[in-house]
N, C-alpha and C positions, 0 to 999 in steps of 0.2 A: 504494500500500500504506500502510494506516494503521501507525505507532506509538503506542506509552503514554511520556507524560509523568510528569518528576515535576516539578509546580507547587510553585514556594515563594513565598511571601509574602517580605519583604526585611524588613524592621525588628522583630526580635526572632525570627526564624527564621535567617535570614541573618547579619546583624551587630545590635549589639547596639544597644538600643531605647532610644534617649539623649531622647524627644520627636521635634524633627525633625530629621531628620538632611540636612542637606545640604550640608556641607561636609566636605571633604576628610580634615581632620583629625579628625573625631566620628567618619568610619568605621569599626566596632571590628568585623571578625570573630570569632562567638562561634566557643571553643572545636572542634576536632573538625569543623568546616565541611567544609574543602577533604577532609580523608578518607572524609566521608560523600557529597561532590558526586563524588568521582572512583568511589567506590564505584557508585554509584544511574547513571552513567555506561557502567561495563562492564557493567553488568546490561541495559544495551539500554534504559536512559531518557533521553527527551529533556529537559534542564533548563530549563525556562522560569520565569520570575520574575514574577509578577501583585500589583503593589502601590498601593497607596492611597498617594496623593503630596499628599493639600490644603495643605500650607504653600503650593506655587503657587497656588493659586486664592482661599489667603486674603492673597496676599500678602508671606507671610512669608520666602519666597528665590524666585526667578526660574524657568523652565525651563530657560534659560542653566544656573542654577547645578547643576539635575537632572540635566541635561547631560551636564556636566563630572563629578559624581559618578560617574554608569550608565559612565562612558568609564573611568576610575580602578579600577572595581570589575570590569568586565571584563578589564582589564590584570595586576589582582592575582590573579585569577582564573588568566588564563590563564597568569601564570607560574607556577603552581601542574598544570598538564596541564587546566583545567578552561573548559571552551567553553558559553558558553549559549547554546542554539539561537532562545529570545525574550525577550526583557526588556518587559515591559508597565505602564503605569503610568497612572492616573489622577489626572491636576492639578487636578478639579475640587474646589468644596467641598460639603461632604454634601447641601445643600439644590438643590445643581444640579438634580438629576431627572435626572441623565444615566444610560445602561444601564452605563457602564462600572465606575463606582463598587461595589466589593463593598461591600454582600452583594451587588448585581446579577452576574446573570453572564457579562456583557459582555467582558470583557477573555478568559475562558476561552475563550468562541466564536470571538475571532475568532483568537486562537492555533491552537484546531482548526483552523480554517479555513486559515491563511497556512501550517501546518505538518503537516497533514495527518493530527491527531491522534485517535485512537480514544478519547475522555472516558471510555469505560466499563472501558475498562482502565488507565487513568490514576489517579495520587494526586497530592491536594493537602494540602502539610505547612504550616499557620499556627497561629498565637499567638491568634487570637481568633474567637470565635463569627460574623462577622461572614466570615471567609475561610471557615468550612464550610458556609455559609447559600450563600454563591456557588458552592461547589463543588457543593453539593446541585443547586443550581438548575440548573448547567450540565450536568447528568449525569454528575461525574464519580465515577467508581467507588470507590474508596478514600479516604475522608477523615484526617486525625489532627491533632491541633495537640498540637502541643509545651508540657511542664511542665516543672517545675525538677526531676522527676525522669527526664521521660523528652524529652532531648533530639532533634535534630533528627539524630546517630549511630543512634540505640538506634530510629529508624521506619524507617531508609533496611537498617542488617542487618537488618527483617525483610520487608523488598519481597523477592518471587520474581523471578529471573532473565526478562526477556522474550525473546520470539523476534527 
């Protein structure tokens, strides 16, 4: 049986967009997060996280260091009630060619795939043109990115309840 997803992008959807984030201490969740993830939660979404990571592929912190992060941010998460069913990330840098890279919509597919997920009934919440262009690509249903008026609360109360 398929489920709907709600995709988020991590750096400026998730916690706040400091450049690159990969240390422990720049982790800043924005505002109203955790009650918008628990929210989008009970409504029958699966939270999967699909982000663009090139500081590893240009060099500039490790996977080790990515690592350690996705570990730290799960933890703060979860003592929060909040479980993420995929974390997804792309270490490459943009001239790679690699599919997984958004806009490509590599990394959505293979989330469907490992999680069994319906794209058409699916939303992905990002901060830039480049996260709707992947979701477009991937077939998924509901797009929206987040403004400095209309946060990542204000998309999640107006998702409908899934089955």
């Amino acid at each position: 049986m398929s489920r709907s997803a709600l995709f988020l992008d991590r750096d400026g959807v998730i916690n706040a967009d400091h450049g690159y984030v990969f240390r422990i201490a720049d982790f800043e969740p924005l505002p109203g997060v955790f009650a918008a993830l628990r929210l989008a939660a009970a409504r029958g979404y699966a939270l999967i996280v699909i982000t663009n990571q090139s500081g590893i592929g240009r060099g500039y912190f490790s996977q080790a260091d990515y690592d350690m992060l996705e570990a730290h941010m799960r933890r703060l998460f979860a003592d929060e009630g909040i479980a993420f069913t995929g974390i997804y990330h792309c270490p490459h840098r943009p001239d790679a060619g690699c599919d997984c890279r958004k806009p490509r919509p590599g990394m959505f597919l293979r989330a469907a795939c490992e999680h069994g997920i319906d794209l058409g009934r699916s939303v992905m919440v990002g901060d830039k043109p480049s996260d709707a262009e992947a979701a477009r690509a991937a077939g998924v249903g509901t797009i929206a990115l987040v403004t400095p008026d209309r946060g990542l609360r204000e998309i999640v109360a107006a998702l409908p309840v899934q089955d």
